[in-house]
DOTIZA-932140 format. One record per residue: residue in three letters; residue number from 1; z, x, y of N, C-alpha, C in turn. Coordinates in steps of 0.1 Angstrom, whole numbers, always signed. Layout:
N
+--------+-----+-------+-------+-------+-------+-------+-------+-------+-------+-------+
: residu : num :    nz :    nx :    ny :   caz :   cax :   cay :    cz :    cx :    cy :
+--------+-----+-------+-------+-------+-------+-------+-------+-------+-------+-------+
:    ALA : NUM :     Z :     X :     Y :     Z :     X :     Y :     Z :     X :     Y :
...
+--------+-----+-------+-------+-------+-------+-------+-------+-------+-------+-------+
//
This chain:
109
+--------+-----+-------+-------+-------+-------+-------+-------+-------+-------+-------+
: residu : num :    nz :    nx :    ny :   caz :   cax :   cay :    cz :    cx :    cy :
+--------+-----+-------+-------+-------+-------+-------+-------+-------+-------+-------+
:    UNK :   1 :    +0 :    +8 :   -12 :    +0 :    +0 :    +0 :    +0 :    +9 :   +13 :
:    UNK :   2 :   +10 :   +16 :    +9 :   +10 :   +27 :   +21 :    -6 :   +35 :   +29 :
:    UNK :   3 :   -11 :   +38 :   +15 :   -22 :   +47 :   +14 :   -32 :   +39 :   +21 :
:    UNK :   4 :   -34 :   +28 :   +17 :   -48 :   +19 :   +25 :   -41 :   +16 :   +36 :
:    UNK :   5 :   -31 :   +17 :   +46 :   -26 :   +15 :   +57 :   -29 :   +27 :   +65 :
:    UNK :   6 :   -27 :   +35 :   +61 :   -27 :   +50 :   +67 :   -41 :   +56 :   +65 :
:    UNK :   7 :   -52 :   +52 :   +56 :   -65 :   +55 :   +57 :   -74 :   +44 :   +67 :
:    UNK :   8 :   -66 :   +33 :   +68 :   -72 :   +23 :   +78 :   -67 :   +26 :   +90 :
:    UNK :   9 :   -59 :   +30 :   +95 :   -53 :   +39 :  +112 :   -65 :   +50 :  +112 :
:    UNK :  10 :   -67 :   +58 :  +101 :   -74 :   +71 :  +101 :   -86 :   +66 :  +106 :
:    UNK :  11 :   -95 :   +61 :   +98 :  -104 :   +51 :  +104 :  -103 :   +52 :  +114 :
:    UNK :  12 :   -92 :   +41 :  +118 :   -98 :   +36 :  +134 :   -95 :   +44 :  +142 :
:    UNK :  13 :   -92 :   +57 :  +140 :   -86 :   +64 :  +152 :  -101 :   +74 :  +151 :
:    UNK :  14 :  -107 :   +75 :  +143 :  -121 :   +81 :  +142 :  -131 :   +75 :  +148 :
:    UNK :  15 :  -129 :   +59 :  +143 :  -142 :   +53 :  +149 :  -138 :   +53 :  +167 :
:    UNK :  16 :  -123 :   +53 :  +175 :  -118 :   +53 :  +184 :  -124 :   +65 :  +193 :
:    UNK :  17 :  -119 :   +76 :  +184 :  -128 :   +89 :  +194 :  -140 :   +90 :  +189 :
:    UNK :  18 :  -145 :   +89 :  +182 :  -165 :   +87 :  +181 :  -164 :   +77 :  +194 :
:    UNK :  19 :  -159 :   +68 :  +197 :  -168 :   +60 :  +207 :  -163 :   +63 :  +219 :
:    UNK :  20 :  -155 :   +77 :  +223 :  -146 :   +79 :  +233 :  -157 :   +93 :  +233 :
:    UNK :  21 :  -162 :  +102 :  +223 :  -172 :  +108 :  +227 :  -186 :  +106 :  +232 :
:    UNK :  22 :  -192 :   +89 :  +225 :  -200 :   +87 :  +234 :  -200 :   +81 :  +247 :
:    UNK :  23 :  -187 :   +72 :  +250 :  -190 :   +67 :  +263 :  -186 :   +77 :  +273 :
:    UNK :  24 :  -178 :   +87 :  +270 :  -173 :   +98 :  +286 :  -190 :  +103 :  +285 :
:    UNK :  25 :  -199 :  +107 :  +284 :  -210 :  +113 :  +293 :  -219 :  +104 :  +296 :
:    UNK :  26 :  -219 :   +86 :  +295 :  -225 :   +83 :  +296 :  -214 :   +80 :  +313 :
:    UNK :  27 :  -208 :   +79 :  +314 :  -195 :   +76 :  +325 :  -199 :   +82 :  +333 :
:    UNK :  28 :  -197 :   +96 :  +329 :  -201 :  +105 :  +341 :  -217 :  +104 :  +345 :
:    UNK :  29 :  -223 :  +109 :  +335 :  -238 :   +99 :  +344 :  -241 :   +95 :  +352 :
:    UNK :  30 :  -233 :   +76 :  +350 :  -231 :   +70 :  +362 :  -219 :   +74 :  +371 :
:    UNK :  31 :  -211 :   +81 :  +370 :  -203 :   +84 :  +382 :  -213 :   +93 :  +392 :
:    UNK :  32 :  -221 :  +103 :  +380 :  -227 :  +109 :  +390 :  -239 :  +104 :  +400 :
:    UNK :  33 :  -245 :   +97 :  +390 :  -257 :   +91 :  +398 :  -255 :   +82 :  +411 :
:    UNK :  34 :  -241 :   +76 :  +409 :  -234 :   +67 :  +418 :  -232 :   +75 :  +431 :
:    UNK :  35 :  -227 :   +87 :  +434 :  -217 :   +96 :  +439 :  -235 :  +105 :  +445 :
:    UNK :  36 :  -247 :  +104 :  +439 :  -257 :  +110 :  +442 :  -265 :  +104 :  +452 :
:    UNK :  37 :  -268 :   +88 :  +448 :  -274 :   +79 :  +454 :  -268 :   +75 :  +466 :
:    UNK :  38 :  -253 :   +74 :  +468 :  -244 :   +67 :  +478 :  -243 :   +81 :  +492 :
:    UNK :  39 :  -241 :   +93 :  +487 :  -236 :   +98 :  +496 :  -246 :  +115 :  +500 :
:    UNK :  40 :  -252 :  +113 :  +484 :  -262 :  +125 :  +492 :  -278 :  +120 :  +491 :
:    UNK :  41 :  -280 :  +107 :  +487 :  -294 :  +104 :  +493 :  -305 :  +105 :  +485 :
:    UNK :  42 :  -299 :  +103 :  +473 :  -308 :  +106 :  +465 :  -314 :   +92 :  +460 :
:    UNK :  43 :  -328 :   +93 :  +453 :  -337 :   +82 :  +450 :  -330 :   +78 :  +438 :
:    UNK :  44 :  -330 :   +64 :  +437 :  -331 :   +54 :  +426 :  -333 :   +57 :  +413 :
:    UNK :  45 :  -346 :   +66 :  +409 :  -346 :   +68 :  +398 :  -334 :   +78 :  +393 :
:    UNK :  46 :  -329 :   +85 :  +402 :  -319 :   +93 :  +392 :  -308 :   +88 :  +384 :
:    UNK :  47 :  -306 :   +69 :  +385 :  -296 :   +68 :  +376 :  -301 :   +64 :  +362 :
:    UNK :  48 :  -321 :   +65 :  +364 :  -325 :   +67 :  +351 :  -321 :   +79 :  +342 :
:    UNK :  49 :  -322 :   +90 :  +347 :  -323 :  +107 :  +342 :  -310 :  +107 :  +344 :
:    UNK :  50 :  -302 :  +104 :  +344 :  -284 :  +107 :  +344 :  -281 :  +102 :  +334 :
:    UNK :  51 :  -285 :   +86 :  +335 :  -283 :   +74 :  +322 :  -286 :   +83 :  +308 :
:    UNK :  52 :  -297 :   +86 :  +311 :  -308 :   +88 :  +295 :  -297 :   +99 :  +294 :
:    UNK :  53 :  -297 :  +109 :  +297 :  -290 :  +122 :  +299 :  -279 :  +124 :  +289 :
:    UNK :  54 :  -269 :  +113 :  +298 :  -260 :  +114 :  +290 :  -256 :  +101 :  +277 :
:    UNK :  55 :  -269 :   +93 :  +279 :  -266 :   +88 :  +267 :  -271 :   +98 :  +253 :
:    UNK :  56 :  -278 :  +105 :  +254 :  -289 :  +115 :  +245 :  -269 :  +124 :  +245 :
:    UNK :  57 :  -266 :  +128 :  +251 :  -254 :  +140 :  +251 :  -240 :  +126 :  +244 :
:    UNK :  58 :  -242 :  +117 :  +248 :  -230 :  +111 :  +239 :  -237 :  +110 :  +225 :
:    UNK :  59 :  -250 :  +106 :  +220 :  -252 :  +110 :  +206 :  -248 :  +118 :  +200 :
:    UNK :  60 :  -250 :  +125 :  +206 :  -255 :  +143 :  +200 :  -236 :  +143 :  +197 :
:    UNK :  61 :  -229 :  +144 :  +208 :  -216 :  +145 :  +209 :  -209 :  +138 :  +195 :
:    UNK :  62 :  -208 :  +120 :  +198 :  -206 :  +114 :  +188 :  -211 :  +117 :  +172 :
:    UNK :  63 :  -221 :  +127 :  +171 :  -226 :  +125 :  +156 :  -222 :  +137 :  +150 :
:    UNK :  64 :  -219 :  +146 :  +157 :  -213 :  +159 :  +156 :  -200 :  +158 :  +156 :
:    UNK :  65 :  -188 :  +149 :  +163 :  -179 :  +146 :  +162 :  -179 :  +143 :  +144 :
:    UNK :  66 :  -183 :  +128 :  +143 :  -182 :  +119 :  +130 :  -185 :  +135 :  +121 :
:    UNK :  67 :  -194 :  +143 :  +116 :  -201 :  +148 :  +104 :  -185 :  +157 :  +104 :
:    UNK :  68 :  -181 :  +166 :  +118 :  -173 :  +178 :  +116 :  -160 :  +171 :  +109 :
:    UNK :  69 :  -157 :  +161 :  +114 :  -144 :  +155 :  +109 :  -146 :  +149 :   +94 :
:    UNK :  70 :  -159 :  +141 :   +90 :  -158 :  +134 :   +80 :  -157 :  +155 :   +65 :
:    UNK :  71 :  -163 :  +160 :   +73 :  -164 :  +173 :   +64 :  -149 :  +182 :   +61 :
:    UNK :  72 :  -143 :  +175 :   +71 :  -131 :  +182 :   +73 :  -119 :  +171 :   +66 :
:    UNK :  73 :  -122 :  +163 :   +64 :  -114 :  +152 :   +57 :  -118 :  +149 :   +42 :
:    UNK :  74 :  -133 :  +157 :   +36 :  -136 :  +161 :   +23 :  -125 :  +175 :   +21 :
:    UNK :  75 :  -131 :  +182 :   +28 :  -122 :  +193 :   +23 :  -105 :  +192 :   +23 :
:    UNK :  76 :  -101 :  +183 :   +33 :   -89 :  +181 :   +30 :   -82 :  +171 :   +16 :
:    UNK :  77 :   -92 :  +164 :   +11 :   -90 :  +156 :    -2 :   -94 :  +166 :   -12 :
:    UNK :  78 :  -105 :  +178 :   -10 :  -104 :  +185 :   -23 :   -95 :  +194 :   -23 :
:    UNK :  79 :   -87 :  +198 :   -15 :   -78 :  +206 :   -16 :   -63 :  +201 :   -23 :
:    UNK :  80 :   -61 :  +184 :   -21 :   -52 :  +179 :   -22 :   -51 :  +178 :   -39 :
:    UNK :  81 :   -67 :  +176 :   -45 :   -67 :  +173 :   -54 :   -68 :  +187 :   -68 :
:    UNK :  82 :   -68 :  +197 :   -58 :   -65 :  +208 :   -63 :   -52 :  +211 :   -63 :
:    UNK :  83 :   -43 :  +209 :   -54 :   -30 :  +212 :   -53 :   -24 :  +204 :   -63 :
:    UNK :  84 :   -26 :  +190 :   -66 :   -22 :  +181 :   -71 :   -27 :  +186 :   -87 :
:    UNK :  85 :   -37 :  +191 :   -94 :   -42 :  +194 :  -106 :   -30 :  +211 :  -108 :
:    UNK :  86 :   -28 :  +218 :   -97 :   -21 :  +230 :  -100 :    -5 :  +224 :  -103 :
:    UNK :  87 :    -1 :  +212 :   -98 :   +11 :  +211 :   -98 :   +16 :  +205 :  -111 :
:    UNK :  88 :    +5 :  +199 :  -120 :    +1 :  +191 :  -133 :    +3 :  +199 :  -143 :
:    UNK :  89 :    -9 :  +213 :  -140 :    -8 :  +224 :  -151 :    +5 :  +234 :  -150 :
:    UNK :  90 :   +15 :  +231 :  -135 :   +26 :  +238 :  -135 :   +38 :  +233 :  -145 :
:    UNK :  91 :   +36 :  +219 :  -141 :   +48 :  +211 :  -154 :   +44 :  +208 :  -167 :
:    UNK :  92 :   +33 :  +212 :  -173 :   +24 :  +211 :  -186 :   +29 :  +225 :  -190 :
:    UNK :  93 :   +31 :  +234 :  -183 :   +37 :  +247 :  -183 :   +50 :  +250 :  -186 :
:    UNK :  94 :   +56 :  +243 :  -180 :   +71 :  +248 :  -180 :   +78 :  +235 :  -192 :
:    UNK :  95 :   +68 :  +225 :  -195 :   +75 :  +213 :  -208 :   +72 :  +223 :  -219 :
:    UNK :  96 :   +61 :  +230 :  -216 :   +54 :  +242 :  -229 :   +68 :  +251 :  -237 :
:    UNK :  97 :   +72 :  +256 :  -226 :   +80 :  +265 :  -222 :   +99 :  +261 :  -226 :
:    UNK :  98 :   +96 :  +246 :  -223 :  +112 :  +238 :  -225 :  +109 :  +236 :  -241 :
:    UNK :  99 :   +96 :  +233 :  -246 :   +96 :  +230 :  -263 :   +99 :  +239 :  -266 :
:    UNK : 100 :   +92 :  +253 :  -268 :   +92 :  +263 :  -273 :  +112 :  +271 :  -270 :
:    UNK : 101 :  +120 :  +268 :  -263 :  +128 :  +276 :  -262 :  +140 :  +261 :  -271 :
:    UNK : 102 :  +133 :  +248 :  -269 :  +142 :  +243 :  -282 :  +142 :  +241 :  -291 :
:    UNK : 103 :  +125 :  +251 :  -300 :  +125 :  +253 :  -306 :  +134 :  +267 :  -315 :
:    UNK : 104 :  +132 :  +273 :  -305 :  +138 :  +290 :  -309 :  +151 :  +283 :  -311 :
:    UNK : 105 :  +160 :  +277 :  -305 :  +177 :  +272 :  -309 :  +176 :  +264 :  -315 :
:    UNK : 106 :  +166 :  +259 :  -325 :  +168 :  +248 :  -334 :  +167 :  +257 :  -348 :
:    UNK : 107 :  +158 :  +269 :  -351 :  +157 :  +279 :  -354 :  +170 :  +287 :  -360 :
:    UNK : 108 :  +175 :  +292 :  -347 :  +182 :  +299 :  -346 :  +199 :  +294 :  -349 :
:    UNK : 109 :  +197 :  +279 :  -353 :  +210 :  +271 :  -358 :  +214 :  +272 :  -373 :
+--------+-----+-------+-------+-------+-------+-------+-------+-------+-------+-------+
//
């Protein structure tokens, strides 16, 4: 229960900043194109080439975001599931180890 609560936060806190790396350059864009047109005089089309700009740079941003993290959240399940297989073969180990030494005193009775 826990687990699907805590992979559903993970989630959303991924899909949260994916959409937090596409909209900041599309923001500034318009802040700039705003801040270009109002006060230094600039023509109309620039909040085309700002727009496109940073919508192309929040892609790029957001998809690079999603891949590094989804690759980084594989590698952190195979590691877990390594650590988790070492800690299996440690107590397969040491029951080995508990037979064998009640065996020797059963032996040795």
């Amino acid at each position: 229960m826990h687990k699907k609560i805590f992979d559903a936060l993970t989630m959303l806190n991924l899909l949260g900043q994916a959409l937090y790396s596409l909209a900041l350059p599309i923001g500034i864009g318009a802040l700039a194109s705003y801040l270009l047109t109002e006060y230094a005089s600039a023509p109309d089309w620039i909040w085309a080439i700002l727009l496109t700009l940073g919508t192309l740079t929040g892609l790029y941003s957001m998809i690079r975001y999603i891949l590094s993290t989804l690759s980084a959240m594989e590698r952190q399940r195979k590691q877990a599931e390594a650590d988790l297989a070492a800690k299996r073969d440690k107590e397969k180990r040491q029951a080995a180890l508990r037979e064998a030494s009640k065996n020797r005193e059963n032996e040795n009775d």
